[in-house]
N, C-alpha and C positions, 0 to 999 in steps of 0.2 A: 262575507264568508268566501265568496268569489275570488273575490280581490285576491285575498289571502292564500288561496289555494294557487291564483295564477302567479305569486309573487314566489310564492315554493320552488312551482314547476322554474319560475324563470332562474331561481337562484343555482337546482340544482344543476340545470342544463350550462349556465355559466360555471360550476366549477369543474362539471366535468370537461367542459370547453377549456379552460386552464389546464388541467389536466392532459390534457390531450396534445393540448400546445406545450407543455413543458415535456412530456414523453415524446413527441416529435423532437423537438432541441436536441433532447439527449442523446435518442437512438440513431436519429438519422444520420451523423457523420460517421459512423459505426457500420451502418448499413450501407452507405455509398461508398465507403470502402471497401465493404467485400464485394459488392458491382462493380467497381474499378480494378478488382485483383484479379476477376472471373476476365476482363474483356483481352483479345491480344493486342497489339501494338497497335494495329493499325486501327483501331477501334478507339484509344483512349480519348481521342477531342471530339466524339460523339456524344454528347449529348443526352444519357438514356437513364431514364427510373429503375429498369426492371433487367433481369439478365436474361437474356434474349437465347446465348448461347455458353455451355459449360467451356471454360480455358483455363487449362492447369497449368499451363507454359509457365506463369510467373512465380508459381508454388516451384514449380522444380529447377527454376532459376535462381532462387531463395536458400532451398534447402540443398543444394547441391554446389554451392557456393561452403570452402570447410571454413572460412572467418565468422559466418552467419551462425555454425554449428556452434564455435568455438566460444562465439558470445550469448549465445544460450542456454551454455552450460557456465560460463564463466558469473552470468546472470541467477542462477539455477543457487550455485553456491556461495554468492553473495549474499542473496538475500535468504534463503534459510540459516547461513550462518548470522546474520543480523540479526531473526527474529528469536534465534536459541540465546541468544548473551541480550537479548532486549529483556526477552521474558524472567531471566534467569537471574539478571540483576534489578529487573522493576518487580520481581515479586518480593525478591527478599528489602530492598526499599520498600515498596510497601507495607511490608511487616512494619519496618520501624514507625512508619511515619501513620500509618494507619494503627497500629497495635498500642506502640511505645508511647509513652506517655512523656516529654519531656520539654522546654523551655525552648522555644523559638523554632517549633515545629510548621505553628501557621508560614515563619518567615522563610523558612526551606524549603515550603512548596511554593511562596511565592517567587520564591528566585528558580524554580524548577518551572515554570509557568512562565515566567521571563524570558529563560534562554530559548523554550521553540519559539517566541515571537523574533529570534534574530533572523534577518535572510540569510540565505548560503552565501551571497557574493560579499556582505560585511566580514566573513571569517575567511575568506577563498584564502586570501594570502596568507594570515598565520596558522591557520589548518597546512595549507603546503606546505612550510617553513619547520611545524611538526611533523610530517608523512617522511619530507625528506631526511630530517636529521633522523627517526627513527628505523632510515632507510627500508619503509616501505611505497615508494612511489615506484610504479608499475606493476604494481602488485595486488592482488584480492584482499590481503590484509590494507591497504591503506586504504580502498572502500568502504569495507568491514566498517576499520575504526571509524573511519568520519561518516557514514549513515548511522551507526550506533548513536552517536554524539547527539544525532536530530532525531531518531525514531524514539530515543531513551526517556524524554523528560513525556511528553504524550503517554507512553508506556507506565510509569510510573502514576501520573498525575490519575489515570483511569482505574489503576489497580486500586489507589492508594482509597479514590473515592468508594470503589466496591468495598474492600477491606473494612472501611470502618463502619458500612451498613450490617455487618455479621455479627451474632450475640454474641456480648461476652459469655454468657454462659457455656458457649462448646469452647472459647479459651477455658474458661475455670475449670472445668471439668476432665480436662486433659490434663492440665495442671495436678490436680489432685491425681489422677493416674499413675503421674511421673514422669508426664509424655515431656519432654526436653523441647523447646519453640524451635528446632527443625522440625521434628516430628510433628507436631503441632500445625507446623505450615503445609508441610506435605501430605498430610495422613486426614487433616480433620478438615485443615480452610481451603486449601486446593482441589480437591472434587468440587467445591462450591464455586471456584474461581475460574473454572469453566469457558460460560461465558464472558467474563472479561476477559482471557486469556484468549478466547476464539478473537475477539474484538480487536485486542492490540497487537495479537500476533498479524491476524490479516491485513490489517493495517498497517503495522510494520511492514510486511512482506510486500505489499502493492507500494509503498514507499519507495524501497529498497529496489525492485522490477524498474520503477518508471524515472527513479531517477539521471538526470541529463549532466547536469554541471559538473559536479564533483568526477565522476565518469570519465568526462573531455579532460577534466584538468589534471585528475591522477592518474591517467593511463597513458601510454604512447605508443604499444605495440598492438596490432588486431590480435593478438594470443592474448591478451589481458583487458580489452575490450568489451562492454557490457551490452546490452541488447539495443539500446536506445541510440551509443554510438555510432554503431556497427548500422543501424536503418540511417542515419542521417549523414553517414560517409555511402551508402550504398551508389555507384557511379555508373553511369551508359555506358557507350560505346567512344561517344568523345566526349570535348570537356562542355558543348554545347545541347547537350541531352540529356533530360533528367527523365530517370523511370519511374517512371510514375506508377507502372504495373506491378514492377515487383517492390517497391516501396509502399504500397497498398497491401502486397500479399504479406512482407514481412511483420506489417503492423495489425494484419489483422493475427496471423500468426500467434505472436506474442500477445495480443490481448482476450483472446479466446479463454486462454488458460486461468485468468485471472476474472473473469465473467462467471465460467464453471465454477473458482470457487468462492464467489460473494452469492452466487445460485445457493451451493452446499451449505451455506454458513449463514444465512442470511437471517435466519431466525434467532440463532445466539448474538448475533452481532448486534437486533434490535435490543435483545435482551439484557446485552452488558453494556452497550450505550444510556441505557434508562435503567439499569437496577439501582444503581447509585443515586436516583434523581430522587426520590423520595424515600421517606425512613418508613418502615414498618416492616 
């Protein structure tokens, strides 16, 4: 009975020791970042756990900088225009594939399933080839479209799983109403969709914020520039100095905001993750 009791203790103290170690990993580059944004110049090859002393120097280096402005907002409208046309056409995909009853449905989500396993750099080229002839490169619309392209099939494959956990009885019954299958989507299955729509939308949106590549490759002007750009062009004084202070402040900047809202969401996000995982 001993034994057993000490094998408890030992088991729980080892997970929460796991635990503790994987919540270290996570946070702590997150944390020595903003110690690195707090310290001034002469301070950054110092060595130090803990902020010792408040320095906003690098914040008002950051935000007083207007290409910094100009990619945070240019970021700002990227990606809530992503997650409006993600949501807007993964819910109505959904309808069909989740609702509609029809011949090679399984095979439509397996090619929707397919195309997010593509990397970005396998499409870099003929994605450009489309941005430029539909001459938007340098543009917010040629982000737009090619983050849609990757955030859409995710988007769809999560809704489509919730969708089909819903009774038919609230279709049938709006049916008999009269209710037309927009009505029907909007009116009776979308309050329900909720938390999948919390799910994929913030998902989309932390996409759409952190993306790098597409970014570098469809943009050329710091007016069209997105957040991610804009921190990893950030320059010294010459070409031998890298800032490290305010390239600390602009990433914690930017990632703040997006912390606040997996904070606010966090509970539906479990929720539309795992509603779809089991029936009843």
């Amino acid at each position: 009975m001993r034994l057993r009791t000490l094998k408890a203790v030992a088991l729980k103290i080892g997970f929460w020791a796991l635990v503790a170690v994987l919540v270290l990993y996570a946070v702590f580059p997150f944390y020595y970042a903003i110690v690195t944004s707090l310290k001034p110049s002469s301070q950054l090859f110092e060595v130090s756990y803990w902020v010792d002393s408040l320095d906003f120097s690098n914040y008002v280096a950051v935000l007083s900088q207007p290409t910094f402005l100009a990619a945070i907002r240019n970021s700002v409208i990227v990606a809530i225009s992503v997650v409006i046309i993600a949501l807007l056409l993964g819910l109505t995909a959904a309808w069909a594939l989740g609702r509609v009853r029809f011949r090679g449905r399984t095979t439509v989500m397996m090619i929707v399933l397919g195309v997010s396993m593509f990397p970005q750099v396998a499409v870099l080229s003929g994605l450009f080839e489309v941005i430029r002839t539909l001459d938007l490169y340098n543009s917010p619309g040629g982000l737009i479209l090619s983050y849609t392209i990757f955030t859409l099939p995710f988007t769809v494959w999560i809704l489509t799983t919730f969708m089909r956990q819903l009774p038919d009885e609230l279709e049938e019954a709006a049916i008999v109403d009269g209710a037309s299958p927009w009505v029907t989507l909007t009116k009776v299955f979308m309050p329900l969709l909720w938390p999948a729509m919390a799910t994929t939308g913030l998902l989309a949106f932390i996409a759409a914020w952190n993306e790098f590549l597409f970014a570098l490759t469809f943009t050329l002007t710091d007016s069209q520039r997105t957040v991610p750009v804009a921190i990893a062009l950030i320059s010294g004084g010459s070409q031998y100095e890298l800032p490290w202070g305010p390239i600390m402040a602009a990433s914690v900047i930017v990632t703040v905001p997006l912390v606040v809202l997996v904070v606010i969401f966090q509970r539906r996000i479990v929720s539309g993750l795992t509603a779809g995982a089991v029936k009843g």
